[in-house]
C-alpha positions as CSV (number, residue, x, y, z in Angstrom):
1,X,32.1,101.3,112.4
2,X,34.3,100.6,115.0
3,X,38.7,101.1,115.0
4,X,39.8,97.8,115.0
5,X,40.7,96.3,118.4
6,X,43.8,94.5,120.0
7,X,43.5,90.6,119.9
8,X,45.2,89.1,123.0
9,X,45.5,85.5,121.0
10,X,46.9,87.1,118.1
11,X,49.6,88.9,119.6
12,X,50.1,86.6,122.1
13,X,50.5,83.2,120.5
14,X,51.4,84.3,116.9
15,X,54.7,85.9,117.3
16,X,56.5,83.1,119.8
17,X,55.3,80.2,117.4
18,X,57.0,81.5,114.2
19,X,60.0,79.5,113.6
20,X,63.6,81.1,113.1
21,X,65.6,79.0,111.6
22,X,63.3,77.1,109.0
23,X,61.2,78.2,105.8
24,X,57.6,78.1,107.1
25,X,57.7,81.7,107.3
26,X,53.8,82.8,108.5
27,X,51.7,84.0,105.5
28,X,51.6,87.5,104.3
29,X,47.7,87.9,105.8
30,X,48.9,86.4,109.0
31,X,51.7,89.3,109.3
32,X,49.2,92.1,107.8
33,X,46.2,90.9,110.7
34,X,49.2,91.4,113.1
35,X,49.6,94.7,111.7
36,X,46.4,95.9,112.1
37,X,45.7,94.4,115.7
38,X,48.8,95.8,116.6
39,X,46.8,99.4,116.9
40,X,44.1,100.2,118.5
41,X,43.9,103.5,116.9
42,X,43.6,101.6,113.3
43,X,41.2,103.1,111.0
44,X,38.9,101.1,109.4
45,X,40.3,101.7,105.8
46,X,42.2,98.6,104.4
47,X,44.6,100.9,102.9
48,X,45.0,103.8,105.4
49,X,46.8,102.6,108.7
50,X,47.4,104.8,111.2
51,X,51.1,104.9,112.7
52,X,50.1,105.1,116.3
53,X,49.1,102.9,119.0
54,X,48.4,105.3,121.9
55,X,47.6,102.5,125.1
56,X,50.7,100.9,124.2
57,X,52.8,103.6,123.4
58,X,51.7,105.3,126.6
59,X,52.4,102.2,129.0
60,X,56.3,101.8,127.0
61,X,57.1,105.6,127.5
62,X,56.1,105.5,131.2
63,X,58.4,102.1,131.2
64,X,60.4,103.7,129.4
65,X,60.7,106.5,131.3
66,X,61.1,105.0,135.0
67,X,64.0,103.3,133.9
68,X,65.4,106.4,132.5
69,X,64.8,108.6,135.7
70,X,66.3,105.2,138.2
71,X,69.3,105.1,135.7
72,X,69.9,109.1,135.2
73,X,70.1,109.3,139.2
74,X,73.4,107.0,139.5
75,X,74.6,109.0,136.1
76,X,73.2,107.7,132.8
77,X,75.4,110.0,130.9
78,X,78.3,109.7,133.3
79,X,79.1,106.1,134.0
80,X,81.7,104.7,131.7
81,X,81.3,101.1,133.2
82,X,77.5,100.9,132.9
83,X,76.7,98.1,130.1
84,X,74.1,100.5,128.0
85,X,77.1,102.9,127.2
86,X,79.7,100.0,126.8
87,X,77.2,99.2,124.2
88,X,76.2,102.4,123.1
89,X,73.1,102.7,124.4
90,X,72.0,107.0,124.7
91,X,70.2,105.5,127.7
92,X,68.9,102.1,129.5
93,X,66.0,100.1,127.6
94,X,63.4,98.9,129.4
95,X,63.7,95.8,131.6
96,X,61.8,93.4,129.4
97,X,59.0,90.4,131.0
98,X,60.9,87.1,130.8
99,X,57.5,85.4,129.4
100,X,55.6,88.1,127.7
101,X,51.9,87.9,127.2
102,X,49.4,90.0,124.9
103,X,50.3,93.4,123.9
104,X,54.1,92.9,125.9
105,X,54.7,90.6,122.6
106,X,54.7,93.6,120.3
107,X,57.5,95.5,121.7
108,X,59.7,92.5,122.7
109,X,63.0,92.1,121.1
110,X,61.5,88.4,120.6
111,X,59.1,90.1,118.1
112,X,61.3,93.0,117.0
113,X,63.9,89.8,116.0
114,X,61.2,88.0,114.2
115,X,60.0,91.3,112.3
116,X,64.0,91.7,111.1
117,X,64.5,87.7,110.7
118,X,61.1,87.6,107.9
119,X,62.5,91.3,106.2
120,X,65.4,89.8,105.5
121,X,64.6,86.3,104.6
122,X,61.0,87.0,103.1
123,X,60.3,87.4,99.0
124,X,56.7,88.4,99.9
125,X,55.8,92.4,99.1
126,X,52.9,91.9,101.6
127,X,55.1,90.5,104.4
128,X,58.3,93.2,103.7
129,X,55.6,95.8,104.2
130,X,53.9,94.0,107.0
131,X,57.3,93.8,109.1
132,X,58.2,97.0,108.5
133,X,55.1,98.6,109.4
134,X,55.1,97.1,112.8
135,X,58.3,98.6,113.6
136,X,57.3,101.6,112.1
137,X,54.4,101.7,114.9
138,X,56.6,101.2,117.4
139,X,58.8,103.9,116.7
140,X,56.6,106.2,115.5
141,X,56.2,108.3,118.9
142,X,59.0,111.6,119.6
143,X,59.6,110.2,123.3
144,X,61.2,108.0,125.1
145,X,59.5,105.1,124.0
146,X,60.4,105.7,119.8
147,X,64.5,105.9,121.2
148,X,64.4,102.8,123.3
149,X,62.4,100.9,120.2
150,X,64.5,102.4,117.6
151,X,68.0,101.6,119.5
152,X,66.8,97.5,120.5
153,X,66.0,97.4,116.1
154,X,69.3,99.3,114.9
155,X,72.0,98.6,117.9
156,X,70.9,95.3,119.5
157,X,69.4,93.6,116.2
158,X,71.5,95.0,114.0
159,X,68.8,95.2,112.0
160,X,69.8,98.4,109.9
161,X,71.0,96.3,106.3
162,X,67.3,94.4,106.5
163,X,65.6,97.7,107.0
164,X,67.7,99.7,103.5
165,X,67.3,96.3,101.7
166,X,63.5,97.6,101.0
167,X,64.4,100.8,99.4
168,X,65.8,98.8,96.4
169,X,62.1,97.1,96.3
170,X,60.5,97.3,93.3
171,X,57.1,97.9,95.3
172,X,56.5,101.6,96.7
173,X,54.1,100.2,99.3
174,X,57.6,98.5,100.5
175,X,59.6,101.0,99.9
176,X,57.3,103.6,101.6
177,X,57.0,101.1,104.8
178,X,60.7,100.8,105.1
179,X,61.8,105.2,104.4
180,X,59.4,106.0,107.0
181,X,60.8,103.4,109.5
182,X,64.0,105.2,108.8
183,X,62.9,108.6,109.1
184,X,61.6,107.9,112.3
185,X,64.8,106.3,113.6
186,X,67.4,108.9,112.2
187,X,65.3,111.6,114.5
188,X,67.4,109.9,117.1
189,X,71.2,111.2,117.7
190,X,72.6,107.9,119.0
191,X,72.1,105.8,115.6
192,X,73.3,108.5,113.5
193,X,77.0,106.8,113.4
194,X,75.8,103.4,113.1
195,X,72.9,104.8,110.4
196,X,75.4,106.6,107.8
197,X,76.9,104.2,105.8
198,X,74.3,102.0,106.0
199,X,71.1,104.0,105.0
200,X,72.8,106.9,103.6
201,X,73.6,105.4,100.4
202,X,70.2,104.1,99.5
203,X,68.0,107.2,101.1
204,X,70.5,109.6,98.7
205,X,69.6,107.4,95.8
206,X,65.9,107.5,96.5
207,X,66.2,111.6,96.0
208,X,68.5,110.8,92.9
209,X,66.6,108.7,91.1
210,X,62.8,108.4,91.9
211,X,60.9,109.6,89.8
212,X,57.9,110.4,91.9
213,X,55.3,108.8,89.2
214,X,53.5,106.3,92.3
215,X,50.7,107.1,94.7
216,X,53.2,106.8,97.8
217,X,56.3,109.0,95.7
218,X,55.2,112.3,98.2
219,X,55.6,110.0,101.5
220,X,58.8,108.4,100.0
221,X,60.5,111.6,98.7
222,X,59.6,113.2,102.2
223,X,60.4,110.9,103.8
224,X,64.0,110.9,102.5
225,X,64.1,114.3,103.3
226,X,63.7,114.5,106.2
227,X,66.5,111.2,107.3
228,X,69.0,112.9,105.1
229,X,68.5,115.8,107.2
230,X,68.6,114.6,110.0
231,X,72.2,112.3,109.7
232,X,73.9,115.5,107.9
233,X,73.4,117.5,111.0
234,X,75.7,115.3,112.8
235,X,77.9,113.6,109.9
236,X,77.9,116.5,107.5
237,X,81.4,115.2,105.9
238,X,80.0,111.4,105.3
239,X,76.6,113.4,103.8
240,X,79.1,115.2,101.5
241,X,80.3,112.6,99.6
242,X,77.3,111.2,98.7
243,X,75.5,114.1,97.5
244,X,75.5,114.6,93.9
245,X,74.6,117.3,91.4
246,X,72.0,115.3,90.1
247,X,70.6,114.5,93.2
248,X,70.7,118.4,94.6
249,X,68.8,119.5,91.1
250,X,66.1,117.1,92.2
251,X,65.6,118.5,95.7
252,X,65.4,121.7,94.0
253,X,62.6,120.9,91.8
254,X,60.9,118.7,94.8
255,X,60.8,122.6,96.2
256,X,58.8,123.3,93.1
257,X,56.4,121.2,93.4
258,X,53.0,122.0,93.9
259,X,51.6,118.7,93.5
260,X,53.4,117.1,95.9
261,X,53.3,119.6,98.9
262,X,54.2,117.3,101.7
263,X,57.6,116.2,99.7
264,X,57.9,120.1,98.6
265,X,58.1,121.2,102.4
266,X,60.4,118.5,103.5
267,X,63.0,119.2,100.4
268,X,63.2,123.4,101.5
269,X,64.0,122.7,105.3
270,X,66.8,119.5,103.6
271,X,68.0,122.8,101.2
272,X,67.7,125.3,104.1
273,X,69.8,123.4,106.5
274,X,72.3,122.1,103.8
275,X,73.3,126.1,103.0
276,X,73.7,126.8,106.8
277,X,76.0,124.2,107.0
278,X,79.9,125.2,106.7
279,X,80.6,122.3,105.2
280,X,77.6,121.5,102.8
281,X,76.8,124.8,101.5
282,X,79.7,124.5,99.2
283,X,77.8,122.0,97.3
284,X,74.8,124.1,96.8
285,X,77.6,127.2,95.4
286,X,78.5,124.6,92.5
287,X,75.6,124.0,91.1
288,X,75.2,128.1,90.9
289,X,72.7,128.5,94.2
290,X,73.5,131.8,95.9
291,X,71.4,133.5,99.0
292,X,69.0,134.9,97.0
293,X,68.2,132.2,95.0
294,X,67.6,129.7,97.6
295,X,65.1,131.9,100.1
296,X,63.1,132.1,96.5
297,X,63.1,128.3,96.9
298,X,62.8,128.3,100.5
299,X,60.7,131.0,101.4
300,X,61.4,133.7,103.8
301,X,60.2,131.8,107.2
302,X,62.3,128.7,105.9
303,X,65.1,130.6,105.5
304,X,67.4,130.0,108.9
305,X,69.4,128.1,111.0
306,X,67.2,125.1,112.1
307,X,67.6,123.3,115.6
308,X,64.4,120.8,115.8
309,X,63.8,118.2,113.9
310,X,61.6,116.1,112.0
């Protein structure tokens, strides 16, 4: 059997007919075909979707790209007065089509504002996770392409409260939907500030209070992980005050773990940075953690300085 294809009238009609400002929100199949056409690289399972979409993803990071390498040449970095940095932009978006067609819908901040305007305003499990997987398949990428998607959702949207909204959903298909959108968008520098007080609250809570008893608990918890780890490296004091004891004895038995060994992984590099931090290895002390107790957690090859991440 066959990976499921893109449909040109799906993704090219859909999206610009949904209202904005009325209730006749599209139906949750209508959002989950939309979804799945949005990949090409779909499997076939109903339940397994793949995060990628290589054709498109490779056509936005070359877009991407040119408009990186013209703006880098007059100083990208440099220019005080350009608009992207007045707006704080790490560098310029892509010029988007003025009337979009076929797979141009799916990255358009038309679409991207529907995606945020249903997450917010939608009831429907099947829609929240619908939304939110889009968006996570648009930033899923480590490029050029995953920055420029993830900075048009959390600077130009705004769209950061709709996206933490579904970690306090009571369905871990949403919730798992919505921490790996944030994983992949904390991997970027330039929405760490604007991502702290908003996510960090409800991604500390998730490693607080799960309990890890659902089929998706290893991509939540790992999930989690890996965004805490990411903001800390650049906001270590705002991390600080939200991490509690109860919340560090839970990483330390996710290190345990042997039955969840994706989560298990994620939690020693979150444990290993946190002690070579200067300011966040004090809170490992307190709750009794020493050098020699943590590479026990950690491992030996865990055990250092990290500079990559997730």
């Amino acid at each position: 059997m066959q990976a499921a294809r893109p449909c040109e009238t799906t993704r090219g009609s859909l999206i610009p007919s949904w209202p904005m400002s009325r209730t006749a929100w599209p139906p949750a199949a209508v959002m989950t075909s939309l979804w799945r056409t949005a990949c090409v690289s779909c499997t076939t399972s109903p339940t397994a979707w793949t995060p990628r979409c290589p054709p498109a993803n490779r056509q936005l990071e070359y877009n991407a790209r040119n408009a990186y390498t013209e703006k880098s040449s007059t100083g990208c970095f440099s220019n005080k007065s350009d608009k992207m940095m007045n707006n704080n932009y790490d560098c310029p978006l892509p010029e988007e089509e003025t009337n979009p067609k076929g797979s141009s819908w799916l990255y358009h901040s038309d679409a991207i504002r529907t995606y945020l305007n249903l997450m917010g305003k939608s009831k429907k499990d099947a829609t929240l996770e619908a939304c939110a997987g889009a968006l996570q398949n648009l930033t899923a990428s480590k490029g050029l392409m995953s920055s420029g998607m993830s900075q048009l959702i959390g600077l130009k949207e705004k769209g950061l409260p709709q996206i933490a909204r579904l970690l306090q959903s009571g369905n871990s298909d949403v919730v798992r939907s919505g921490a790996s959108l944030l994983s992949n968008m904390s991997r970027h520098p330039v929405l760490h500030r604007v991502m702290g007080n908003q996510v960090f609250p409800e991604v500390t809570r998730l490693l607080t209070s799960h309990t890890g008893n659902t089929s998706n608990s290893e991509d939540i918890l790992s999930s989690a992980c890996y965004t805490v780890r990411n903001l800390m490296a650049s906001q270590p004091q705002m991390a600080k005050q939200y991490f509690s004891s109860s919340m560090v004895n839970n990483i330390i038995n996710l290190c345990r773990s042997s039955t969840s060994p994706k989560a298990a992984e994620a939690a020693r590099l979150l444990l290993s940075d946190m002690w070579s931090s200067k300011e966040l290895q004090g809170v490992l002390r307190q709750q009794g953690l020493d050098r020699n107790m943590l590479g026990s957690l950690t491992g030996p090859n865990s055990f250092r300085n990290f500079t990559s991440r997730f």
